[in-house]
C-alpha positions as CSV (number, residue, x, y, z in Angstrom):
1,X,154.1,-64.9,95.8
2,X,151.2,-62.6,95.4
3,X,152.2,-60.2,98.1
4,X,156.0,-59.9,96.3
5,X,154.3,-59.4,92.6
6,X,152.1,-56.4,94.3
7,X,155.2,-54.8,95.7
8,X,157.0,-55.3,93.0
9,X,154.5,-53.5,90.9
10,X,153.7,-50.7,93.5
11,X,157.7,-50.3,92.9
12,X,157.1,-50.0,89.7
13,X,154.6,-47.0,89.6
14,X,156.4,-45.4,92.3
15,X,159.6,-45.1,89.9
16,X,157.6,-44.4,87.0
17,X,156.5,-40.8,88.1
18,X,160.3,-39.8,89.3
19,X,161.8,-41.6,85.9
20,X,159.0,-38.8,83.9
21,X,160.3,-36.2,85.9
22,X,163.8,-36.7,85.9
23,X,163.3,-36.9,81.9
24,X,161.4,-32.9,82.3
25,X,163.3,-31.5,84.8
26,X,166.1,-30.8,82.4
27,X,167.8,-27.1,81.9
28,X,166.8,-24.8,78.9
29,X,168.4,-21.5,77.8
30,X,168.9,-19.3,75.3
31,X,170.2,-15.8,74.4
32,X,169.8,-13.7,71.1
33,X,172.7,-10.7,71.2
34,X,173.0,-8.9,67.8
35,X,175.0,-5.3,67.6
36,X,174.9,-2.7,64.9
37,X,177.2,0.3,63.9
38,X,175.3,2.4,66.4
39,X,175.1,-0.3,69.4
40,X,172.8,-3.3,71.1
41,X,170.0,-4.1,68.2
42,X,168.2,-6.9,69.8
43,X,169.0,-8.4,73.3
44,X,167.0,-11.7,74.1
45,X,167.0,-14.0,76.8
46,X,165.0,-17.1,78.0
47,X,165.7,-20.1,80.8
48,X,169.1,-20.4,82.5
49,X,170.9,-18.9,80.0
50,X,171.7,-15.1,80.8
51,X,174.1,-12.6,78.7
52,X,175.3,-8.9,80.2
53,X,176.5,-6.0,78.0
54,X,176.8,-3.2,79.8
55,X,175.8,-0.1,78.6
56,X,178.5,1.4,75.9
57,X,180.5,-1.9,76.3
58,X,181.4,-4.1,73.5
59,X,182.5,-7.1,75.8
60,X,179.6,-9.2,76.8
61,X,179.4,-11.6,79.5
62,X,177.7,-15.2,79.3
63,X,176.0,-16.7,82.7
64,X,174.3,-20.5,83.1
65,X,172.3,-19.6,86.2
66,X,171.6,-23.5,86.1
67,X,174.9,-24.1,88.2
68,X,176.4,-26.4,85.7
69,X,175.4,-28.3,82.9
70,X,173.6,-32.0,83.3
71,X,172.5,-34.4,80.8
72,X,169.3,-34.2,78.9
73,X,170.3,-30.1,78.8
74,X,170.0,-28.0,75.8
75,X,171.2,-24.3,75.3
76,X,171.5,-22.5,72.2
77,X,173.4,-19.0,71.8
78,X,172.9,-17.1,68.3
79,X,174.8,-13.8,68.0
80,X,175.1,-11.4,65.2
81,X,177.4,-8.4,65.2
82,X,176.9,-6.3,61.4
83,X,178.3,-3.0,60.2
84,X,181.5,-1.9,61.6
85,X,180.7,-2.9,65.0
86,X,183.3,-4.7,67.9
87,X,181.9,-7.1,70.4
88,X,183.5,-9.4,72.5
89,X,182.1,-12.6,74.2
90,X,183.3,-14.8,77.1
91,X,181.2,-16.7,79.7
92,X,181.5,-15.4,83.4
93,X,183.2,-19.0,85.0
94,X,184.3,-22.3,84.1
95,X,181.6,-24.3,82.7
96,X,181.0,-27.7,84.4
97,X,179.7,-30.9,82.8
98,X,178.1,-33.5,85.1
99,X,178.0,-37.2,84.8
100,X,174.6,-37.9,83.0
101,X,172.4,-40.6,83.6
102,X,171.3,-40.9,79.6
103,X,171.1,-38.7,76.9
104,X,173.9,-36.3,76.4
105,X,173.8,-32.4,77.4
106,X,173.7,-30.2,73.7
107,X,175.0,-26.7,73.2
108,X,174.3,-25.2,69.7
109,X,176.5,-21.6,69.2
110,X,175.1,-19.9,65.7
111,X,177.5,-16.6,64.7
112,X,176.9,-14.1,62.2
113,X,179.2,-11.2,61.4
114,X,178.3,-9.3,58.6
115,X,179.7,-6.5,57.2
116,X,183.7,-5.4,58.9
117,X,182.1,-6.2,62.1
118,X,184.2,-8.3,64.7
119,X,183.3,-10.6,66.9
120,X,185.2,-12.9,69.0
121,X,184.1,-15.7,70.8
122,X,186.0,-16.8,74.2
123,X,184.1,-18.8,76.4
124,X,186.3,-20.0,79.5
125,X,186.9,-23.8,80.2
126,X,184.4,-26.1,79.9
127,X,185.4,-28.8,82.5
128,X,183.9,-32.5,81.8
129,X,183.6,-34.8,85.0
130,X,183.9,-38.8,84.2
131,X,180.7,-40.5,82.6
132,X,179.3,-36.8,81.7
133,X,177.9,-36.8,78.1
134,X,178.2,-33.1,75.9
135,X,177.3,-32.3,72.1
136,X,178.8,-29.0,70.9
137,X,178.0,-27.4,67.7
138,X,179.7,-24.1,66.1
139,X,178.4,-22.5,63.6
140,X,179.9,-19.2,61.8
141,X,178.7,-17.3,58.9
142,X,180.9,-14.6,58.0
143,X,181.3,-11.6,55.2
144,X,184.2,-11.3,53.3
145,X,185.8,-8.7,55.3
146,X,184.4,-9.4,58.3
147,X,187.0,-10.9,61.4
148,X,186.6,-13.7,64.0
149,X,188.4,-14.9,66.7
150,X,186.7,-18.5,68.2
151,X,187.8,-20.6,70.9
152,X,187.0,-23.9,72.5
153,X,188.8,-25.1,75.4
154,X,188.0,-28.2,77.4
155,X,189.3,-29.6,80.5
156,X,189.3,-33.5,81.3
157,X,188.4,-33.4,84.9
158,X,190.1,-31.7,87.6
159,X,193.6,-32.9,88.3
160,X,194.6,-30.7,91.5
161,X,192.0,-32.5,92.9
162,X,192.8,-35.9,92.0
163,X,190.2,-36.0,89.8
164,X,190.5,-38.7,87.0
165,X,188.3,-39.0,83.7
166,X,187.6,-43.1,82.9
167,X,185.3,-42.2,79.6
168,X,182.8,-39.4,78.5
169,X,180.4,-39.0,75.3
170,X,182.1,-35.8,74.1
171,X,181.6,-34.7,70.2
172,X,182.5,-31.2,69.1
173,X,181.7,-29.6,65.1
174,X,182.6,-26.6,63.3
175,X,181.4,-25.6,60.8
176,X,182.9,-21.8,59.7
177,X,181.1,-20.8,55.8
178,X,182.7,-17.2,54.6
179,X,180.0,-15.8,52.3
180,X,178.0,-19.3,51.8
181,X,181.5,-20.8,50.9
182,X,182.8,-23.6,53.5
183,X,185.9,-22.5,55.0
184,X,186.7,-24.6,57.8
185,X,185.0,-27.9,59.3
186,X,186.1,-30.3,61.8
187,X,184.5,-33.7,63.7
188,X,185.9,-34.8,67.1
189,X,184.2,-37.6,68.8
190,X,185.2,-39.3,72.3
191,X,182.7,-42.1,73.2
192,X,184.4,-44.3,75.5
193,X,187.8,-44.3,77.0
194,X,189.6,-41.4,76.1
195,X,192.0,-42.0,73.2
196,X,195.6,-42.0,75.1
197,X,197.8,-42.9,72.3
198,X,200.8,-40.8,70.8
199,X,199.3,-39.6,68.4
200,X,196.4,-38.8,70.2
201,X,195.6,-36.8,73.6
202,X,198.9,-38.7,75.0
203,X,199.0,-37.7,79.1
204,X,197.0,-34.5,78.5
205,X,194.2,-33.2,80.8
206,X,193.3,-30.2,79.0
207,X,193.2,-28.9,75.0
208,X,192.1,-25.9,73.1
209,X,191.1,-25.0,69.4
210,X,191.6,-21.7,68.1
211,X,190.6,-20.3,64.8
212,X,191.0,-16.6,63.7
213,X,189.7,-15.5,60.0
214,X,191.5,-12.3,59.3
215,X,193.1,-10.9,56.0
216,X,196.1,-10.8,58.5
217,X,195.8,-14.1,60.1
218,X,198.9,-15.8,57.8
219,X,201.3,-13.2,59.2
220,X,200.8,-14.5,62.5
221,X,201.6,-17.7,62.4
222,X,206.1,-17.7,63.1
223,X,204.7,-15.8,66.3
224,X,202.6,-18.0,67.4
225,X,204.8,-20.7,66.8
226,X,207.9,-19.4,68.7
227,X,205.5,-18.4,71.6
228,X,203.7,-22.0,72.1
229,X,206.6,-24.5,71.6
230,X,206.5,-28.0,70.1
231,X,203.2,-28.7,71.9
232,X,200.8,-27.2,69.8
233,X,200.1,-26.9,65.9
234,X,200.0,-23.8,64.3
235,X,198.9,-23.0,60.9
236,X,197.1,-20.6,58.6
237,X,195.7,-20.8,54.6
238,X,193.5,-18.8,52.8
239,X,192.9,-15.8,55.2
240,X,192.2,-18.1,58.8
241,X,195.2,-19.0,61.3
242,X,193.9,-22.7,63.3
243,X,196.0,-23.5,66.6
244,X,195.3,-26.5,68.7
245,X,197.2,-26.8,71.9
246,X,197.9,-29.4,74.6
247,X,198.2,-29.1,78.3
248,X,198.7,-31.5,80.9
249,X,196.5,-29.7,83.5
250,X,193.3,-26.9,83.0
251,X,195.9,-24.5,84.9
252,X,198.6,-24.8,82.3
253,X,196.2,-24.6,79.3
254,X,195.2,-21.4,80.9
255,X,198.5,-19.7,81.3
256,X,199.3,-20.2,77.7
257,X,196.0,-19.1,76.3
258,X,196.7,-15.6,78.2
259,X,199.9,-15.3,76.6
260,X,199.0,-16.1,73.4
261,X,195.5,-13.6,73.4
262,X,198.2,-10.6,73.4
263,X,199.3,-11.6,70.0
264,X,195.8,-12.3,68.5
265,X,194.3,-9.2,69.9
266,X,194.7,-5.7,70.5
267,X,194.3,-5.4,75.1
268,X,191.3,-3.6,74.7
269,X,189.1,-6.5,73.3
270,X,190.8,-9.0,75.6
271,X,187.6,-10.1,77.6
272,X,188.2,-8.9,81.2
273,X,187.0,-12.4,82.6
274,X,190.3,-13.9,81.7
275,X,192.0,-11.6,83.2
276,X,190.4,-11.9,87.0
């Protein structure tokens, strides 16, 4: 009996050291981009989290050098664009969420466009494998005259390769202010089975959230509605335009996000990573 209680406790401190470390060894990054009338004012990086604007660009390219993104991880991406300034913002791939072993991984995007800057914000798929855990904050401060373009699109697993997603810990907010005035807010939260009902994600694998604040965004809307069909919602008040879309696949959701970007923006600010 002795001789089982001592190997049971040697266990014990054995898993002790590899339980600490598995709670440290844990992915940080951030990046601090801001852009003036005249160009790059402050470029900041730290961790996994990498950002490229080449010289005389105004599209600027987002890169996790982490490989993925596992529980326990936390990034945090604050960019400011001010005067009369254009920059564009996409990541370089596909984002992929792991299954987590506890706590849930936690992205925090801060914007601020100031000004009759534009900035638009198109990060590619974020992809969430069964059992992996994500918390995803947006948070926009804008100028009366300023315009935005964000986009959220996430992908339940990988169907083409038979991929199936059981239950996740997924919660999304937005929180959009136009000169300290709330504009637009939303709360999703999965936490469990994915909601399959009608009136909910239904057979879909893939979904996307758009939301563009322009004093043009209402005319937009009977063009947007004839292009995406019955599988979507489109609407626009008070100076923003929301779409939400539905896809059965990531490949699908991605075909008609390319041919609805046309229609939101001019080619040139199209972020070239789509378009590879």
């Amino acid at each position: 009996m002795r001789a089982i209680i001592e190997r049971l406790e040697n266990r014990e401190a054995d898993e002790a050291p590899l339980t600490a470390r598995l709670h440290a060894e844990r992915a940080r990054g951030s990046v601090r981009l801001s852009m003036g009338t005249t160009g790059l004012k402050t470029l900041r990086e730290e961790g996994s989290l990498k950002i490229r604007l080449p010289s005389g660009s105004s599209q600027a390219i987002l890169i996790n050098t982490a490989g993925g993104i596992a529980g326990g991880d936390r990034y945090r991406i604050d960019i400011e664009a001010s005067g009369e300034s254009r920059l564009a913002i996409a990541s370089q791939a596909a984002e992929r969420v792991y299954r987590t072993l506890g706590p849930s991984a936690e992205i925090t995007v801060s914007h601020r466009v100031r000004d009759r800057a534009r900035l638009i914000w198109l990060p590619q798929e974020t992809i969430l494998f069964d059992k992996s855990g994500l918390s995803r904050r947006l948070e926009v401060d804008l100028d009366r005259e300023s315009f935005f373009l964000g986009m959220e699109s996430t992908v339940l697993g990988r169907r083409e390769s038979g991929e199936r997603i059981r239950e996740i810990a997924f919660r999304e907010n937005w929180s959009v202010r136009r000169e300290g005035r709330l504009l637009h807010s939303e709360r999703l939260k999965i936490d469990g089975m994915l909601p399959r009902g009608i009136a909910e994600l239904g057979n879909a694998g893939a979904f996307a959230t758009l939301l563009l604040v322009s004093p043009h965004a209402e005319a937009l809307v009977e063009d947007c509605r004839a292009l995406l069909g019955s599988r979507s919602g489109v609407s626009a008040w008070d100076g923003r335009l929301v779409i939400r879309l539905l896809e059965e696949d990531g490949f699908r959701l991605r075909k008609r996000l390319l041919a609805l970007f046309p229609l939101l923006l001019p080619p040139a600010e199209i972020p070239r990573v789509w378009l590879i």
